[in-house]
Backbone bond lengths (Angstrom), bond angles and torsions (degrees), N, CA, C in turn:
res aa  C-N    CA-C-N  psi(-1)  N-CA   C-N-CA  omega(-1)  CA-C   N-CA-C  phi
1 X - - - 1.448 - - 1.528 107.80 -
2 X 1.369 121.61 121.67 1.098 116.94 -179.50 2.038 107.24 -79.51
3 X 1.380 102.96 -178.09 1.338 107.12 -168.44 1.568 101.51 -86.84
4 X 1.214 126.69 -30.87 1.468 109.18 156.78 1.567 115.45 -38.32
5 X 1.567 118.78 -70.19 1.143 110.93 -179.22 1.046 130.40 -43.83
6 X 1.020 130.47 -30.80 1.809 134.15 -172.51 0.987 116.01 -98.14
7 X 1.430 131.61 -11.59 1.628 136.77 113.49 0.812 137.76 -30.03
8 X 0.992 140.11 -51.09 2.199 153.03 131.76 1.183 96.12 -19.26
9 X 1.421 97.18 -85.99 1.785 117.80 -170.79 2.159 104.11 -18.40
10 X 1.474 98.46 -63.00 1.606 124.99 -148.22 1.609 79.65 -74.05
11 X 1.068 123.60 -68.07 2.134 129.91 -176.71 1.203 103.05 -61.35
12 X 1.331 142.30 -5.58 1.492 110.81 139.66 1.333 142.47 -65.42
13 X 1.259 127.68 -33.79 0.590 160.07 151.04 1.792 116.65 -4.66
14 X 1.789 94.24 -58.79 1.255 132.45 -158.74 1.361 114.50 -83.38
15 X 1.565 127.31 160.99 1.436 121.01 -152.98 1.307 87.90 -78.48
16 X 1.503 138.04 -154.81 1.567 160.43 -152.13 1.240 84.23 -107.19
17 X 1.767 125.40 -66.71 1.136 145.06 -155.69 1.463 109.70 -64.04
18 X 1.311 125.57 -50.61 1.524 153.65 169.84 1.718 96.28 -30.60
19 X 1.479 100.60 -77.47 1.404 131.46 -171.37 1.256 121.41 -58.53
20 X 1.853 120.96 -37.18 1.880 115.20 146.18 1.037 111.25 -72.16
21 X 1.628 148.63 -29.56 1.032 120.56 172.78 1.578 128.01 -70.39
22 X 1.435 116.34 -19.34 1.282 124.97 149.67 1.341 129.92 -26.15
23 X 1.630 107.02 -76.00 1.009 129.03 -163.80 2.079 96.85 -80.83
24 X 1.109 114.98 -35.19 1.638 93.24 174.60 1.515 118.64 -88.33
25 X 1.065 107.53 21.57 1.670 120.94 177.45 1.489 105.67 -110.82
26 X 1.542 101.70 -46.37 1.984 96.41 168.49 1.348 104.65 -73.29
27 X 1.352 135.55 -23.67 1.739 125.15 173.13 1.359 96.70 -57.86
28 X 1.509 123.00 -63.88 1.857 111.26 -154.70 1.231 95.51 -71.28
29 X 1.585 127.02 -19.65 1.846 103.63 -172.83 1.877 107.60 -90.88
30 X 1.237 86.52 -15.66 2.046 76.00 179.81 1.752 96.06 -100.56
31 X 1.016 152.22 -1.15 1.173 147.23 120.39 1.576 122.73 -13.69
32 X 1.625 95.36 -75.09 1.827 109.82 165.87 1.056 122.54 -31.26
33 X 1.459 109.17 -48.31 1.785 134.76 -155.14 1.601 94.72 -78.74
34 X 1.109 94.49 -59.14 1.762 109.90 172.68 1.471 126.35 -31.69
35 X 1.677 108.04 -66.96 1.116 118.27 -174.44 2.112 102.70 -70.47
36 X 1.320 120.47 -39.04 1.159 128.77 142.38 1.581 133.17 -11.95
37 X 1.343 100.54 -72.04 1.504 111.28 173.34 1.925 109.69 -70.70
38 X 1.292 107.22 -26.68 1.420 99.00 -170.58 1.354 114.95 -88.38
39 X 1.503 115.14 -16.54 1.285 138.30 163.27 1.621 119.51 -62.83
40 X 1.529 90.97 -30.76 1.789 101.97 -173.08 1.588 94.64 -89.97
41 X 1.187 132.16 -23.26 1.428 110.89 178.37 1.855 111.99 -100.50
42 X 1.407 104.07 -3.97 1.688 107.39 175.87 1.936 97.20 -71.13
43 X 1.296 100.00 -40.42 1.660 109.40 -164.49 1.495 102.36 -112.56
44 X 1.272 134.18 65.49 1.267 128.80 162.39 1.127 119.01 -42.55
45 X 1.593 130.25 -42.01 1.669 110.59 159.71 1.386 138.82 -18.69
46 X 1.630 118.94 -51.65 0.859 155.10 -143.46 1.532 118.19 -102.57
47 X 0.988 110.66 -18.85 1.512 124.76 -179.32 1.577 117.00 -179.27
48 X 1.232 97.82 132.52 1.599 108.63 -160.71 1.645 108.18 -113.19
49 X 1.656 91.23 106.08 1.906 86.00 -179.02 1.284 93.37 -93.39
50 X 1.223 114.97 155.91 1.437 147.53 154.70 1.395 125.70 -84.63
51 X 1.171 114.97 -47.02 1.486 104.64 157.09 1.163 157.43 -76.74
52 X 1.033 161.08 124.99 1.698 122.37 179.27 1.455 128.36 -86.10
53 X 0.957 103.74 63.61 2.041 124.11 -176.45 1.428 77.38 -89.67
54 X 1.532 112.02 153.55 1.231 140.97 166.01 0.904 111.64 -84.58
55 X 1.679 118.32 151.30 1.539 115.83 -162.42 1.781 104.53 -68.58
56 X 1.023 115.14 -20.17 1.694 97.93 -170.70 1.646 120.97 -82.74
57 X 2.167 97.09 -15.41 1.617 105.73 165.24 1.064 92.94 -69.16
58 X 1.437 141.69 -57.23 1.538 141.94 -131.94 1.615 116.01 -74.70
59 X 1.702 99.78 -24.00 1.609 121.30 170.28 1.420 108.47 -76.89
60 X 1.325 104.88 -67.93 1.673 110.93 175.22 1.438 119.79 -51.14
61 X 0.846 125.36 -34.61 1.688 130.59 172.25 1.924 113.79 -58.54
62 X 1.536 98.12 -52.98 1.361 114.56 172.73 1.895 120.44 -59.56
63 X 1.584 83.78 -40.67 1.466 97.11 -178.51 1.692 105.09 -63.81
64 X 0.602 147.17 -70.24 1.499 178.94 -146.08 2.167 101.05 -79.65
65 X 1.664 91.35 -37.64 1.583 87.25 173.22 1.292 105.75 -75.21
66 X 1.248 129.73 -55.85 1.536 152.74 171.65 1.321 120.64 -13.27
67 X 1.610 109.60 -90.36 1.366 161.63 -164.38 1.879 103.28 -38.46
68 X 1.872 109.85 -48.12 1.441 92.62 -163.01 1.351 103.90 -99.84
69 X 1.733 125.34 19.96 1.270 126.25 -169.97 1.523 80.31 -88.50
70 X 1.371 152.44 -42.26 1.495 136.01 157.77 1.552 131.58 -34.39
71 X 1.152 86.80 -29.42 2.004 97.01 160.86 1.227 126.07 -71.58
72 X 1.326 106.63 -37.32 1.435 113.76 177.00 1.421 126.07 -3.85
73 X 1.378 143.36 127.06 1.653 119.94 154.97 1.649 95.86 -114.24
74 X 1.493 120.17 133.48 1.322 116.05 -178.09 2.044 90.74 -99.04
């Protein structure tokens, strides 16, 4: 199961309310990531990718690493 899926899987689960606030919290953070990654390949000085994922994997990947450590319940 990839981590998309178990994201689906896990936000069903979840109220209506739960689930937009989700999803407009992963918009402004893979946004960030976005403008980030596109910044990191205008200024290669400045930040050194290692991969060659395209900036919109390289956001979404980040976004998605990020995002459910706010879910958390300890």
């Amino acid at each position: 199961m990839t981590d998309l899926q178990g994201m689906k899987a896990k936000e069903s689960g979840r109220s209506f309310g739960e689930r937009m606030q989700f999803r407009m919290l992963l918009s402004v953070v893979f946004l960030y990531f976005f403008v980030g990654a596109v910044m990191g390949r205008m200024f290669p000085g400045q930040s050194v990718q290692a991969s060659q994922a395209t900036c919109y994997e390289h956001a979404r990947q980040s976004a998605y690493s990020v995002v459910p450590y706010i879910y958390m319940r300890v």
